[in-house]
N, C-alpha and C positions, 0 to 999 in steps of 0.2 A: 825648254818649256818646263815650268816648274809643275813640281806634282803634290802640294801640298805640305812639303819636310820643311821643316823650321831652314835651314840653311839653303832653300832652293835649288840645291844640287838632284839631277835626274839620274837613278841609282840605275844598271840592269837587275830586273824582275825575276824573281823564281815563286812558281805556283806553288802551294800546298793545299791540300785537302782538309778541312775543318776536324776531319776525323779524328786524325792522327792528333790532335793536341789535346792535353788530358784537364778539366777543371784543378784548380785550384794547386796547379803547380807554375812555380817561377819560370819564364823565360828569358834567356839572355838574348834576345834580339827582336826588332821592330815588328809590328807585325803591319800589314797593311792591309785596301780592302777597295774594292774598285765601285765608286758609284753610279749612278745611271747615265751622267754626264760621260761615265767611261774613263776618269778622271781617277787617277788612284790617290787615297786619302793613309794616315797612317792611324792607323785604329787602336794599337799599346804598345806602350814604349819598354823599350828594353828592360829586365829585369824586375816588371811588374806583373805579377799573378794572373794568370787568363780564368777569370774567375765562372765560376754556373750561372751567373745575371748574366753577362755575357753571350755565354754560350746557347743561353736560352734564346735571346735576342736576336742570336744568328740565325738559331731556329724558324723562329717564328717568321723572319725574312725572308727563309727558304737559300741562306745563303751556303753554299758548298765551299766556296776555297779562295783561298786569302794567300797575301803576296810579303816573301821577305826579300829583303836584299839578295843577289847573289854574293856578294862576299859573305853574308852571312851563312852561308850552306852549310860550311862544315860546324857550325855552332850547333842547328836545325840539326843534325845526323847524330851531333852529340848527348842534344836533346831526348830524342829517340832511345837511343843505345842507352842513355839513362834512366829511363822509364822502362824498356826491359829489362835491363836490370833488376830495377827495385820493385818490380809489381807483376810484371809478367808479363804488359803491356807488349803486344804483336800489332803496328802497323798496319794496315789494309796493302799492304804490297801496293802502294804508290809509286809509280814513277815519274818523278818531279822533271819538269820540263820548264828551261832556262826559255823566256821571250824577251829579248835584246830588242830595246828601245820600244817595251812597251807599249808607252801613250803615245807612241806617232805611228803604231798597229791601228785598221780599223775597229778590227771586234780582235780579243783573245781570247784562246779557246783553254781554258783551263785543263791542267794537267790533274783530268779524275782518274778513279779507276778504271781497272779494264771493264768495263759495263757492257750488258747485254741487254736486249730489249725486252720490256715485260707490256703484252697486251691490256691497253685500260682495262677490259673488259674482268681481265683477271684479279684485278683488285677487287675487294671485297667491302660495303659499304658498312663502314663504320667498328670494322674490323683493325685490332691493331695487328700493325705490319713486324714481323721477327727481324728488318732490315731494313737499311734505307734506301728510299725509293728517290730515284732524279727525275728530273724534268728537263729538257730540252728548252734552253731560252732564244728569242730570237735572233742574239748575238751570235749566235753556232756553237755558246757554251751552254755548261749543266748548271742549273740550281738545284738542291736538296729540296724535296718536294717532304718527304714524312722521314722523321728519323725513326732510330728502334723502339717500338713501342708505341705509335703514332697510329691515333684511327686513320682511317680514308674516310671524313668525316665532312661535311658541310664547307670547313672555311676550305680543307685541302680540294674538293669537286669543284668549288667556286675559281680557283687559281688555275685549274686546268681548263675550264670553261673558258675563261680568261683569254687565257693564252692559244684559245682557239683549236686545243686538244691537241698539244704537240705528244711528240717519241717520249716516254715515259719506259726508265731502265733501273736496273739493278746491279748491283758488282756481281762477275762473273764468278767469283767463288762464293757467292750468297746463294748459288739456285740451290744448291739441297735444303737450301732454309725455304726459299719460297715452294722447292715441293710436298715440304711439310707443314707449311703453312696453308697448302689448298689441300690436303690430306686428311688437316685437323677440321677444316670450317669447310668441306666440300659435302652436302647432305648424301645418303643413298639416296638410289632410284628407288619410290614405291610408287607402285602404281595400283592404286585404290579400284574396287573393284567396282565402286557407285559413280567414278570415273566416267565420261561419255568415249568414243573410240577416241574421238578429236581430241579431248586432251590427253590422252594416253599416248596419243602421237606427237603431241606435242614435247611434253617429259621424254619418253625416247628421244626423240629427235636433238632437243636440246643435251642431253647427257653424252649421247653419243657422240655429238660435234663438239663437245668439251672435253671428251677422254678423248678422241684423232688426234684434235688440236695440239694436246700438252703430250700424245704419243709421237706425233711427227715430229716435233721440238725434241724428244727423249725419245728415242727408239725403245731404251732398255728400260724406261720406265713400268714395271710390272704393277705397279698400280693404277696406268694408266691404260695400259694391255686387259688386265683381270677386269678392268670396269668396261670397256668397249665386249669384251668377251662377255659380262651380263649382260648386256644392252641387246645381244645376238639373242640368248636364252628366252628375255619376253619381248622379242621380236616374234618368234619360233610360236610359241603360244597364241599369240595376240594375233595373229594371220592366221595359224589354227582354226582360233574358236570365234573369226569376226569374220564375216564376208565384204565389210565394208573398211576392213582395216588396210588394205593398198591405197585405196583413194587416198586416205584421212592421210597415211604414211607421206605420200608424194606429194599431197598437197602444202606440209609443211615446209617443204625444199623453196630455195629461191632459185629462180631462175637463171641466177649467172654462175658459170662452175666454180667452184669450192674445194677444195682436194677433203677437208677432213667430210663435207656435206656428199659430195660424189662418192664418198668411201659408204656410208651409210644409205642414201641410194642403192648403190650396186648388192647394198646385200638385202635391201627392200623387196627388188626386182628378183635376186637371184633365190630367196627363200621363195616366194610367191609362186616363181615361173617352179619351182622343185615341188610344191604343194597340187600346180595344175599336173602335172609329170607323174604323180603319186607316192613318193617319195614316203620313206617313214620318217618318223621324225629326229632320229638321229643323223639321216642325210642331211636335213631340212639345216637343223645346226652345223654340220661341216662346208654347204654353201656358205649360208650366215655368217662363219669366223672368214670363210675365204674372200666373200665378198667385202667385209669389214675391213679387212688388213691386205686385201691385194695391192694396194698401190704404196702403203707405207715404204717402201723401198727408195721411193722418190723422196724422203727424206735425204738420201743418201750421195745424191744428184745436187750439181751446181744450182744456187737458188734462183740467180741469174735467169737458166733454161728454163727452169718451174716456171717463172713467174713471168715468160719472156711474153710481150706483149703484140704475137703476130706468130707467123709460121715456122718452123725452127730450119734451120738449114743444117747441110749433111751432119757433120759436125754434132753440132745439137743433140740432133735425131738418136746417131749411134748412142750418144751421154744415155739419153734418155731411155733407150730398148733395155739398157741395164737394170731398171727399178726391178724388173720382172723376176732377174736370181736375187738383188738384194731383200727383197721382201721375204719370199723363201728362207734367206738366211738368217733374218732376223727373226722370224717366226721360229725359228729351229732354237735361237737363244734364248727362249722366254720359256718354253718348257717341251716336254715329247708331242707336238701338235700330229692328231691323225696323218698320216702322208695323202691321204685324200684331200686333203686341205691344199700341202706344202707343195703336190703336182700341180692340184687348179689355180694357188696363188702362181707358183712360175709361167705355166704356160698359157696362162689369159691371153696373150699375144700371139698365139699361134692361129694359123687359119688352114683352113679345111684343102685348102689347094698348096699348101706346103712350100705359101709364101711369108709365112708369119717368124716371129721370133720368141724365145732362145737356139730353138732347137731343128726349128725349119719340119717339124713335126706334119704329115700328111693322114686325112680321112681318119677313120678312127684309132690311129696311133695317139688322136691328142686325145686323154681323160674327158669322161661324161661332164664333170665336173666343169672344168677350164673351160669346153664348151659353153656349158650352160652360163660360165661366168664371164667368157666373152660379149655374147648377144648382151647378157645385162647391164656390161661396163658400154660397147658400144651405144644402146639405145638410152643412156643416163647422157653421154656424154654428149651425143649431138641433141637432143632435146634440151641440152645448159645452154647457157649464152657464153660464147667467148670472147676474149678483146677485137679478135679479128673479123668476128660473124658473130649474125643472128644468132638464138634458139631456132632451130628445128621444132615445129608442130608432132604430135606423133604419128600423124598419117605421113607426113614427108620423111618423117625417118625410118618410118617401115621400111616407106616405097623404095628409099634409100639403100636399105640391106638389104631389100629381095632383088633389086635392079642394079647398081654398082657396086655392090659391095655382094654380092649373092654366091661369089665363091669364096669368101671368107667362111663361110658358114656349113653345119650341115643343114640341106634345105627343108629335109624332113622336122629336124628340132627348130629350125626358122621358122615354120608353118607353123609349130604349135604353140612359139611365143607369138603369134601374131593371135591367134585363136584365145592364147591367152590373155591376151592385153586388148582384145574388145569390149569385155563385158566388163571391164575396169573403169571405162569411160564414155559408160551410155549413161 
């Protein structure tokens, strides 16, 4: 089957990545370029300039990676090694991948780099990108969606529209570029004091579930840490000096669980329920960071489990009782966090009849804390929706903890979060 070469001979294919070729330098070999038909065409002939019209051209296609010969490999490496050479030219660490016979492949899956996923949502509109952003096409390969320098601009929204909003990535040694790139153009939280509660709940809510977000991504992201950590401080305030500020807090939640939204909940509930308790307000903020960062440890957990879409079995389960010291430990790398925190973030899973876990902890051997941040993770997490069940109403999830679940708890602080979470929803 011919592929377009003057001489109709069907060569075997080797990927390269558009990257790595530099403008307006000579190459000594074909270069080729697959059309929609799937059809590979040869797009510049040996020893002719891959000139910036060009490259731009590619651009604007969205096209990522084109095809030499494989007898031609070792000319390509030559290529390379001569460009660093003369200019300092460093490669994207490519690794080019031979596909043998081609056009009689369905779809080819282009040898990119090693790419990692970037949430659309992270993109920034009309912000230029410090890197090139791909796109997932319905062949199973990538097309270059923005190179460097590139807004996320009208034509780029329209092509991801397009394409019905597919996996949009980035090369995995680009993230410190993309976390200085939301660094640079991520605004502070202010929260204006002519603000009503509702939108002051709003701004938290959303800051907070975009610092979890890019924290459970980065554990050791301390920028990601130190802004969820302010998110805690006018949380602390805002429940203080509002009596209306739980409703407005919980009302911003969606109803189906979340891990970074569940993380900001639990310390909703768990400030709140330490405010009805009497707590000063430096407690008030060591629930707040506990509850904020208790579960980040499930970063650390097969994503498989996380995201498993039903009951976990044994197996599972043990994976997952683990988040409890991870969290712990990660809280310890980011800076000297209270141990009133690093006890309540570990032993959240411990239960009052000294069937819980790490440490199989009985009656008040488990911390005030852990307690208090128990009740608040359990009643966040049965009131979510999960893949395998409803949401729980809050009266069914009371009923819940005072009746099957009623030795988890102690019964006395269960009575006062029920006392407390009445007048939250008259």
């Amino acid at each position: 089957m011919a592929i377009g070469m003057s001489n109709g001979t069907q060569p075997t294919l080797l990927s390269i990545a558009c990257d790595t070729l530099v403008p307006n330098q000579p190459i000594a070999f074909n270069l080729y370029y697959r059309n929609r038909d799937k059809q590979y065409k040869k797009l510049l002939q040996a020893d002719t300039p891959y000139t910036e019209s060009l490259k731009a051209l590619l651009d604007r296609k969205s096209v990522a990676t084109l095809y030499i010969a494989s007898r031609d490999k070792s000319k390509y490496q030559l290529y390379l090694k001569q460009l660093r050479k003369n200019s300092g030219f460093i490669e994207p660490g490519h690794q080019a991948k031979v596909f043998k016979d081609a056009v009689k492949q369905e779809a080819v899956r282009p040898a990119a780099p090693r790419l990692k996923e970037l949430p659309l949502k992270k993109l920034l509109a009309n912000v230029p990108v410090d890197f090139p952003v791909y796109m997932a096409n319905k062949e199973g390969g990538v097309s270059r969606l923005l190179a460097k320098g590139q807004p996320f601009d009208v034509d780029a929204q329209g092509k991801v529209f397009k394409q019905g909003y597919p996996k949009l990535m980035i090369q995995k040694d680009h993230w410190a570029l993309f976390k200085a790139y939301l660094q640079k153009n991520t605004p502070p939280l202010i929260l204006d004091e002519t603000d009503s509660v509702e939108k002051k709940a709003h701004k938290l809510h959303t800051h907070a579930t975009d610092a979890m977000e890019n924290l459970i991504d980065d554990p050791k992201c301390s920028w990601s840490y130190n802004r969820a950590k302010g998110v805690v401080d006018h949380l602390v305030d805002l429940i203080h000096t509002d009596n209306g500020a739980i409703k407005a807090l919980t009302e911003t939640s969606v109803a189906e669980y979340h891990l970074p939204v569940h993380s900001f909940d639990v310390a909703v509930f768990a400030i709140g329920f330490g405010l009805h308790l009497g707590l000063e307000r430096d407690d008030l903020l060591r629930l707040g960071y506990a509850g904020i960062f208790h579960d980040i440890g499930k970063s650390c957990v097969e994503k498989q489990v996380i995201e498993k879409n039903g009951l976990l079995d044994t197996d599972e389960f043990e994976s997952i009782k683990k988040h409890a010291k991870y969290s712990s430990f990660i809280l310890r790398s980011h800076t000297e966090m209270d141990k009133k925190v690093l006890d309540a973030v570990k032993h959240h899973h411990e239960c009052f009849d000294g069937t819980g876990y790490p440490d199989r902890l009985v009656g008040d051997e488990i911390p005030l804390f852990a307690q208090i941040l128990s009740i608040a993770d359990v009643y966040d997490a049965v009131t979510s929706k999960k893949p395998y069940r409803d949401a729980f109403t809050s009266f069914e999830t009371l009923a819940l903890m005072t009746k099957d679940m009623a030795s988890h708890f102690d019964k006395r602080l269960l009575l006062e979060f029920i006392k407390y979470m009445g007048p939250q929803y008259k």
